[in-house]
C-alpha positions as CSV (number, residue, x, y, z in Angstrom):
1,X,99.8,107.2,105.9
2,X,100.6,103.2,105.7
3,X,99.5,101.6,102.9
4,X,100.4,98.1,102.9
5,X,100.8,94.6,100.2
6,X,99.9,91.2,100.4
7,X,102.6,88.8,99.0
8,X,99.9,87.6,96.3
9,X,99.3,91.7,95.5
10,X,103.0,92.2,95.3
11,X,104.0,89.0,93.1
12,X,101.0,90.0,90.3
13,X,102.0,93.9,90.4
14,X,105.8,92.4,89.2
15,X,104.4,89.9,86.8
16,X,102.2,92.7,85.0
17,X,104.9,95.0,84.7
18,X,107.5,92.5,83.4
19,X,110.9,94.3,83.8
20,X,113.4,93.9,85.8
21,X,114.3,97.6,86.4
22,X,113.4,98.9,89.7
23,X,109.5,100.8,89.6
24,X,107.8,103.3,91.8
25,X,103.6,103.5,92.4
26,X,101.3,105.8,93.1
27,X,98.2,106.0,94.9
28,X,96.1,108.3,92.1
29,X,92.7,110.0,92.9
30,X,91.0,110.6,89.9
31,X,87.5,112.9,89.9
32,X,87.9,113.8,86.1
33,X,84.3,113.4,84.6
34,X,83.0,112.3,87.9
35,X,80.5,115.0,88.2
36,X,82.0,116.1,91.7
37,X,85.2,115.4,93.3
38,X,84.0,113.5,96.0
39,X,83.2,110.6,93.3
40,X,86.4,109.9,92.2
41,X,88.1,106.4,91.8
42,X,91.6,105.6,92.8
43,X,94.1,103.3,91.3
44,X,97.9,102.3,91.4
45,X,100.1,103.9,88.6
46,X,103.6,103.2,87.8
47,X,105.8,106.4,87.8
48,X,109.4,107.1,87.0
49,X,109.5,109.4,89.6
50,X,107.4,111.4,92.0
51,X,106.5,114.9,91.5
52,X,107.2,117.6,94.1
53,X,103.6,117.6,95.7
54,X,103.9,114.1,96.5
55,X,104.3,112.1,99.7
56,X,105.8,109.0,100.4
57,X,104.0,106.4,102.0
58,X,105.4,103.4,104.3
59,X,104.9,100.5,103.2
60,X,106.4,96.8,102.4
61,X,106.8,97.0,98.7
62,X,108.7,99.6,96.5
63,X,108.3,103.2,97.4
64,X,104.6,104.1,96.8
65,X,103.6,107.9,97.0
66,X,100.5,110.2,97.2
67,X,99.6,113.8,95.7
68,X,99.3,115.7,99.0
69,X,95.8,117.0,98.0
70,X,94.4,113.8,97.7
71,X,95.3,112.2,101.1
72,X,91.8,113.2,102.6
73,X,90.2,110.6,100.1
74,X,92.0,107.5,101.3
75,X,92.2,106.3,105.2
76,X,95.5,106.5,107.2
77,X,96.0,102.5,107.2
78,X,95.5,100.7,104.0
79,X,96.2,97.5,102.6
80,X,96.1,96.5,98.4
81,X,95.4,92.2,98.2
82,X,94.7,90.9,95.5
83,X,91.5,88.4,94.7
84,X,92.0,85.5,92.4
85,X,88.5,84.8,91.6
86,X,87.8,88.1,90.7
87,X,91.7,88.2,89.3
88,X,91.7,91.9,90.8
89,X,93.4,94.1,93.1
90,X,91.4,95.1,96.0
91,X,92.3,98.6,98.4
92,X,90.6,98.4,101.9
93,X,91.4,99.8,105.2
94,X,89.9,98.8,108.3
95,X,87.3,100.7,107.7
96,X,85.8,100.3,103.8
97,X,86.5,98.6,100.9
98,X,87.7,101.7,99.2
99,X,88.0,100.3,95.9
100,X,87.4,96.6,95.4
101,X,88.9,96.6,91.8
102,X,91.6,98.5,92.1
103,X,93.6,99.5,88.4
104,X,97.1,99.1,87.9
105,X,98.0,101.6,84.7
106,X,101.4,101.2,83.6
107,X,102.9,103.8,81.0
């Protein structure tokens, strides 16, 4: 699974999290209080490191991984821009707009 970053995506995801110490992401599925776990929403999250269900993705950017149960909600080629009159990240594949205001949480 590729999941790649436009330079604009990569040089607001730095600025936001305003450290200088190396960071990790990862692609998060959420279905909590969704009704069904086919309406979930995904975002980015910042983690410290990944846990052991988790796969690594390639990409251009800093290592960015997946929970292994969640792959079948994403596409296998994906790209995270980011929109600047919307000031929002945006995940799309060649496919969809999979989420076209895409969260960054950082702990």
């Amino acid at each position: 699974m590729k999941l790649m970053f436009t330079d604009m995506a990569m040089l607001q995801i730095k600025k936001r999290i305003k450290e200088e110490k190396m960071f990790q992401l990862k692609l998060t599925y959420d279905s909590d209080d969704c009704g069904c776990a086919v309406n979930g929403i995904s975002f980015l999250q910042v983690i410290e490191q990944p846990n052991k269900n988790d796969k690594k993705l390639i990409t251009n950017f800093v290592p960015t991984y997946i929970e292994q149960r969640h792959e079948i909600f994403f596409d296998e080629e994906m790209k995270v821009e980011f929109d600047e009159r919307s000031y929002a990240f945006r995940l799309s594949s060649p496919q969809q707009i999979i989420n076209p205001r895409l969260a960054l949480h950082i702990s």
